[in-house]
N, C-alpha and C positions, 0 to 999 in steps of 0.2 A: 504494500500500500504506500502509493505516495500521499505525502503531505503536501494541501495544497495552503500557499505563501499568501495571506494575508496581508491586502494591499492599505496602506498609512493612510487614513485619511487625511487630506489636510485644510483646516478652517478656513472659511471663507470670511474677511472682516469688509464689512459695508460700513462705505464712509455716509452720513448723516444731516450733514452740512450741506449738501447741496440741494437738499428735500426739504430742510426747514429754509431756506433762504427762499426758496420760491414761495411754499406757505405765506411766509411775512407777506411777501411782495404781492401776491392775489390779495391778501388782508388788507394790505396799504393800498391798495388796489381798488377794492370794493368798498371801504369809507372813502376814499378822495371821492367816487364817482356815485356814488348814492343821493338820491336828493329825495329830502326829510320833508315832510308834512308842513307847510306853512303855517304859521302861527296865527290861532286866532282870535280874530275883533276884540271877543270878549268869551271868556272862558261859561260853556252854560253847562248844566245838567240835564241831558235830553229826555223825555219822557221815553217809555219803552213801548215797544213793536213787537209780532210776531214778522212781519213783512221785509223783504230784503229785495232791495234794488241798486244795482250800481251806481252810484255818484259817476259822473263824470269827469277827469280830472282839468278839462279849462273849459272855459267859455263859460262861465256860470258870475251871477253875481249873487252874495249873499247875503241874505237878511237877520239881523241877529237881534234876539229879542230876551234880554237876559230877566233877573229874577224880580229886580227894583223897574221894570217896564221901559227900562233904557233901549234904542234903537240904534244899531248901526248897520250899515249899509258898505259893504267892501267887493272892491273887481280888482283882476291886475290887467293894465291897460301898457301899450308901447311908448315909452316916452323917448325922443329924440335927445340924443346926448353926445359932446364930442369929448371924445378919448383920446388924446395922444394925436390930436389934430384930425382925427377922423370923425368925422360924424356916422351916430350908430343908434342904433334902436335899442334899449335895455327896459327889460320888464318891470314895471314898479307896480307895489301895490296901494292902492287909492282905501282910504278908511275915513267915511264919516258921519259924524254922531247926527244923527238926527232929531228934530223937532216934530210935534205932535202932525200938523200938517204936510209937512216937507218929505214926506216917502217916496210918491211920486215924482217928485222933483228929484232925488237921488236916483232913482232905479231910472228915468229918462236919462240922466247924464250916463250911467253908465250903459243902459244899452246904445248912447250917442257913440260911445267909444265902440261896442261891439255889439253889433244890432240881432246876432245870432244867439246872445249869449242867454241860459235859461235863467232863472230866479229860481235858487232853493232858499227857503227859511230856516233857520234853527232858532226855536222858541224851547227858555227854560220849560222846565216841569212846574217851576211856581210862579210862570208869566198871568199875569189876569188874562181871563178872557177878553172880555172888553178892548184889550191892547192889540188882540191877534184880529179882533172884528176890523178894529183901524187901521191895520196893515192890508187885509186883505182886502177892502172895501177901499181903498187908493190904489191896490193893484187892480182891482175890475175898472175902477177908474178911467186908466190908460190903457185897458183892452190889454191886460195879462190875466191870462182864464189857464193858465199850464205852469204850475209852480212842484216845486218836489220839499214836502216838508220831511227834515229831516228828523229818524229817532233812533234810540241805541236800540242795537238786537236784546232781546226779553229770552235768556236762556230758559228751557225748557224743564 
C-alpha cells in the first residue's frame, strides 16, 4: 500500500480596504445627492385617514391651517438670479401668512407663477371649522373645485 502525500494547504489572506473605501464612498455618495423633505410653513398635526393617495412632488401650492386658525399659503416659484455673472433661474420658496380675506389673493398669485399647479390643504386636527368653511368658500371663489386635503395614514 502506498501512502498517499497530503497536499499543504495554504491560506488565503483578503485584503479589506478596498471594500470599505468604496462602502464610504456610495455612503458619501448617497447623502451629498439625496434631497430631504422641504420644510414646512408651519408644523400641524394632521387628522387621521384610512385613504392613501400620492402627493405629488411639485407643482402644488399649499394651504396650511394650523391649531390657533393661522393661514399660510406657500409655492416654490423660479426666480431669476445672477451667479458668477451669469444669469440663472434658482428655485425659491415663496411663504405667506395670510389674513382672514386675503386667500384668494395668495392662491391667484401663486397659481400666476404656475397656473398648473394643484392646491393641497393641511389643516391641524384642532383647526375650527369655521376657518376651513373660509378657506374653502374663497377657493370656490376663484373656481378651485379640485383641492387634495391632506391626512396622516390611521394604522390599523
Amino acid at each position: 500500500m502506498s501512502k498517499i502525500k497530503k497536499k499543504r494547504r495554504v491560506s488565503i489572506k483578503l485584503d479589506m480596504t478596498p471594500m470599505v473605501d468604496i462602502a464610504f464612498l456610495l455612503l458619501i455618495f448617497y447623502m451629498a445627492t439625496t434631497q430631504f423633505k422641504p420644510p414646512e410653513a408651519k408644523a400641524v398635526e394632521l387628522p387621521t385617514s384610512h385613504s392613501q393617495i400620492e402627493l405629488p412632488k411639485k407643482d402644488i401650492i399649499n394651504v396650511t391651517v394650523s391649531a390657533l386658525d393661522s393661514i399660510y399659503v406657500d409655492w416654490i416659484e423660479r426666480v431669476p438670479m445672477i451667479v458668477e455673472g451669469v444669469q440663472q433661474e434658482v428655485k425659491a420658496r415663496r411663504v405667506r401668512t395670510v389674513q382672514d380675506n386675503s386667500i384668494a389673493v395668495e392662491i391667484g398669485r401663486g397659481r400666476a407663477v404656475n397656473p398648473k399647479a394643484l392646491v393641497v390643504v393641511k389643516a391641524d386636527a384642532g383647526a375650527s371649522f369655521g376657518r376651513m368653511q373660509d378657506v374653502m368658500s374663497q377657493m370656490q371663489d376663484i373656481n378651485i373645485n379640485q383641492i387634495l386635503v391632506i391626512t396622516s395614514n390611521e394604522l390599523e
